[in-house]
N, C-alpha and C positions, 0 to 999 in steps of 0.2 A: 846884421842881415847876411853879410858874407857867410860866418859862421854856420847860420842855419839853410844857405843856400850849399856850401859843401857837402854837411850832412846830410840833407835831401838826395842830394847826387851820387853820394857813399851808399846809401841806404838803397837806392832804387838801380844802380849796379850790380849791388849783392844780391837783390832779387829778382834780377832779369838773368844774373847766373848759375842761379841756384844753389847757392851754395851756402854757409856758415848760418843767416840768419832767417832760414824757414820755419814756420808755424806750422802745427798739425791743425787739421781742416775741421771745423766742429763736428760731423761727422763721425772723425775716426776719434775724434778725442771723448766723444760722450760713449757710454758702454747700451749698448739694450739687452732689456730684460723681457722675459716671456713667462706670464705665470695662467696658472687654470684657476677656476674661479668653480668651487662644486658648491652645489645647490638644492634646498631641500623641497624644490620644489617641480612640479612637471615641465619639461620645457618648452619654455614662451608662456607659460600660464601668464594671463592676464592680472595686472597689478603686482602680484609677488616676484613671479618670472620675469616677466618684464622690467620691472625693476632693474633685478639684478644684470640684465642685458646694457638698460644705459648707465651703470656703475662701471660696466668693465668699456662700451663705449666712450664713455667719459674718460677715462683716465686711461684711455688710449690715443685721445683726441690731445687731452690735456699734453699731454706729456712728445707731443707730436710723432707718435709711434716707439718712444725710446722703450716704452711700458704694455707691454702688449699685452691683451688678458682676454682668455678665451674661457667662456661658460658651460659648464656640462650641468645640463639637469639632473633631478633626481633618478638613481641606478643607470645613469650611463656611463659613468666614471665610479660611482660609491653611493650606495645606497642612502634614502634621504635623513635617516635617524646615524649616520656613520661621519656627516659632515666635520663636526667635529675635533675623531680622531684622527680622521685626513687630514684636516689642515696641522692638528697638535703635533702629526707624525711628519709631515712635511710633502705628504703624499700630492699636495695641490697646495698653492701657497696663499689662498683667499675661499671661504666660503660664505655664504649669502644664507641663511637662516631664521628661525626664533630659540632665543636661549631660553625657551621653558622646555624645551626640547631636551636639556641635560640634564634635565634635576634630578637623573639617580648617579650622575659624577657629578656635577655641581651643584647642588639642591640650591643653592642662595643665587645662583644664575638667573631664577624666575623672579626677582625681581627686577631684571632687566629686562622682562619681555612684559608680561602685563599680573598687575594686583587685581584678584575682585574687590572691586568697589576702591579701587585706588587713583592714579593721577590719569587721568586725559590726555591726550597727546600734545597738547600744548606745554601743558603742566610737566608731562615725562619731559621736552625737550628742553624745557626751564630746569630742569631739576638737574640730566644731566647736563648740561651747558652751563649753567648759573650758580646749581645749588651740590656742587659735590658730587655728584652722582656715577661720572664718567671716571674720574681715580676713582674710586672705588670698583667701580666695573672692571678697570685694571688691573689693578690690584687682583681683583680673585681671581683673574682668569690669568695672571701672570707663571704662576707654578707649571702652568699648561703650555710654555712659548709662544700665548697666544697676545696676538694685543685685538681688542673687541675697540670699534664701532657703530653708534647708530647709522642704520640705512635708510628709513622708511618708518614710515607706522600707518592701521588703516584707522586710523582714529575709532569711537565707540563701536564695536561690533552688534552684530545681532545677538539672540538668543540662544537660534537655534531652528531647524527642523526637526519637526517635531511628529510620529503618528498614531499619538494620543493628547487628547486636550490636558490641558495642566490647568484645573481648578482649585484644588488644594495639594498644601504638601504633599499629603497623603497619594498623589498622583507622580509622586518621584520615586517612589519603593519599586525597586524593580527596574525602573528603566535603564535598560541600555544604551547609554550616549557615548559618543566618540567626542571627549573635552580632555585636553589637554590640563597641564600646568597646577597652578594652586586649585586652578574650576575645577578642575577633575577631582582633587581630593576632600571640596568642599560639596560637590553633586555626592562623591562616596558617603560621605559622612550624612547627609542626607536622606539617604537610602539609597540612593542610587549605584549603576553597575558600571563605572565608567573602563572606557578602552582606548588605546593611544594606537592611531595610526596615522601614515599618508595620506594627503587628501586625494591623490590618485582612487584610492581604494574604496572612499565613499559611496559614492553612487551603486554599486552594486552589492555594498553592504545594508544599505538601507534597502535596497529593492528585494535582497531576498529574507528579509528579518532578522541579520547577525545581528543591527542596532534597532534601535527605536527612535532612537534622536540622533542629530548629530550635530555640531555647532563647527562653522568653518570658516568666514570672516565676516561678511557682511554682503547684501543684494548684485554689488558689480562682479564680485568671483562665484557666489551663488547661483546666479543667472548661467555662468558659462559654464560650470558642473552640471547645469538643469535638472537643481535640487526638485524643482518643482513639480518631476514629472514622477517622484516614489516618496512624497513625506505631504501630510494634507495642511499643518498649521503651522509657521513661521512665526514665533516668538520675539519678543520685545523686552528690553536695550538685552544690550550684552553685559550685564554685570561684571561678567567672569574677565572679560579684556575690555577694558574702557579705555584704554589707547595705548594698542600692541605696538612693541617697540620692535620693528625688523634688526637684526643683524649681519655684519659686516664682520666676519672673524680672518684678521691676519696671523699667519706665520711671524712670530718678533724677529728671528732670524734672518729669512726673508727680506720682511722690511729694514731690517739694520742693514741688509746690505746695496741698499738703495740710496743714492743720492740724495742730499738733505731735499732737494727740490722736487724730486719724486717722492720721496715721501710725503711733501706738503701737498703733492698734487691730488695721492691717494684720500687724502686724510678731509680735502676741502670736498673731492670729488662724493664723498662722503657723505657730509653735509647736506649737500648741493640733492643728491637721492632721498636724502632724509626728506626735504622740503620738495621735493617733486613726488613721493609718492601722496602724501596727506592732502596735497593739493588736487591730484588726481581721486581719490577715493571720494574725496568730497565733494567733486566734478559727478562722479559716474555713478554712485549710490543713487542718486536721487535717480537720475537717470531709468536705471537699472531695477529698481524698487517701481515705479509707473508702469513700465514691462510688465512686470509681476505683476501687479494688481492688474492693469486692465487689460491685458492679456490672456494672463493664463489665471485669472481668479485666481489668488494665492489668500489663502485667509491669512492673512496677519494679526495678531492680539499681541495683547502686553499681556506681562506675568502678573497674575494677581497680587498683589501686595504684600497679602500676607504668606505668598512665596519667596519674593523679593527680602520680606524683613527674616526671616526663617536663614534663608541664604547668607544675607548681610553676616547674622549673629555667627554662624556656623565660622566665615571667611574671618572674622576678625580672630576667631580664636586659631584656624589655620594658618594665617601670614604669622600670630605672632607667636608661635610653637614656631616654625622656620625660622625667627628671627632671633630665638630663644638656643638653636642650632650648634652656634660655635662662635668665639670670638668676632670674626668676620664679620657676621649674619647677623650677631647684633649689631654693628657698626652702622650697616648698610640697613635696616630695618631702622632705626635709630632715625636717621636720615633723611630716610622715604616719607617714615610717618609724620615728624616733625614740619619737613617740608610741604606733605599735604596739608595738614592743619593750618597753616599759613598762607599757603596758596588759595583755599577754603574760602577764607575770611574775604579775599582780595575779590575772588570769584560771586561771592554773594552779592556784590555790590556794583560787579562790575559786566561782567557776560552775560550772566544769569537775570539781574536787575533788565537788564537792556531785552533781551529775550522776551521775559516778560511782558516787559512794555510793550514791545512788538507787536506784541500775541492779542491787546486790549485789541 
């Protein structure tokens, strides 16, 4: 006890003189970091933009300011289809996107954002979380210094606005649609004249006839573009993205040079978006979609089936010509497919079963 009563006395000397044995203050011993966060979307749009606001909130929170991340929407910092090469370049060291967006650099990207007639967003987050999915997505996007996370998804999408009815195939020849991704090249193959743009640029492209259709998420982002006031029929599911996968693309460099706890912080914060937007879309769709109808009369129909099955056959030979690509792209097509097939099986008996029953 003497012993430990000297050294107390020793120790609290030194430190009331300042001298030999001082500690730097947490403060000055942790480093902060300040990164931009560019974004393919308009700023604060609802669901997608917003998103990406409480991703860099979060992990500004998290990280008790060490990590600070300020958001530029689409063309305020870099145009929305440039995201990308801003963050590969190091020009912003975070952007918030959808990787069908790259598929003339990365053509095997689109299967990280959404398959026609592929995984569900439960499914995609089983697939990449559980079944391989996420190394892979690393993997491709590594040659680029990028490292990719999921942020979000809006689960099944709609169809489409539409201003002409779609009763047969034969009613897709010609149409100009604004669809992205594999949908876009499986509407092409269909007859159709597909176009890739911003969803900024919508509303006034449908209103003065550059398109005929246009497909952009689903009733809760719909409603606040007020598709409803230049397209007469709103179509049914979204085949083309049955559960769009948002993205999260880091800078590797960047991130390497972050603290192992800030990177974990980025990484759960991630997560954490992922599971807050699907929960969100599936809060304000319904929502959003009753707006529509008894408001502004929005005619809603489902695609006739023998659309649906026409599409189907089209998509299956489209995903697997990209999967047929290059070494990669079959790995990760490999993968996806197998993984639905199984997933499938689970789902017949299990969501779908239940559903059903519901519905007696």
């Amino acid at each position: 006890m003497k012993r430990r009563d000297f050294i107390g006395k020793a120790a609290a000397g030194t430190l009331a003189s300042g001298s030999a044995l001082a500690f730097p203050s947490v403060a000055t011993a942790k480093e902060k970091f300040r990164w931009k966060m560019v974004t393919a979307w308009p700023k604060n749009f609802p669901g997608l933009g917003t998103n990406a606001n409480l991703l860099a909130k979060m992990i500004t929170g998290m990280s008790d300011g060490r990590l600070k991340v300020k958001v530029y929407g689409a063309k305020e910092l870099v145009p929305a289809f440039e995201v990308f090469d801003a963050v590969s370049k190091g020009t912003a060291e975070m952007g918030h996107s959808g990787a069908y967006y790259w598929k003339g650099k990365v053509p095997a990207a689109q299967f990280f954002s959404a398959v026609p007639f592929g995984l569900t967003a439960q499914e995609m987050n089983a697939w990449l979380y559980y079944g391989g999915g996420m190394a892979l997505w690393r993997e491709l996007y590594a040659p680029f210094g990028l490292l990719p996370a999921a942020t979000g998804n809006s689960g099944v999408q709609m169809a489409g606005w539409f201003n002409r009815k779609i009763k047969t195939v034969a009613d897709l020849q010609g149409l100009k649609m604004r669809i992205p991704g594999l949908g876009g090249e499986v509407l092409r193959r269909a007859g159709g004249t597909t176009v890739n743009m911003p969803g900024g640029d919508l509303f006034t492209s449908l209103q003065s006839g550059a398109l005929d259709a246009t497909e952009w998420v689903g009733p809760y982002n719909d409603l606040a573009f007020g598709f409803y006031k230049v397209a007469k029929y709103y179509y049914y599911p979204g085949w083309h993205e049955p559960g769009s996968t948002m993205e999260a693309i880091i800078n590797q460099e960047a991130f390497n040079k972050l603290p192992k706890d800030l990177q974990q912080i980025v990484l759960t914060a991630c997560k954490a978006a992922n599971m807050d937007m699907i929960s969100e879309y599936t809060a304000r769709n319904n929502q959003a979609l009753d707006i529509l109808i008894n408001k502004h009369q929005v005619n809603v129909l489902p695609l006739p089936d023998e659309v649906l099955e026409k599409l189907r056959i089209i998509a299956d030979e489209v995903v697997a010509e990209l999967g047929a690509s290059d070494p990669l792209a079959k790995k990760i097509f490999n993968s996806v497919m197998q993984f639905r097939q199984q997933v499938s099986r689970w789902g017949e008996i299990s969501e779908q079963a239940f559903v059903r029953a519901r519905s007696l």
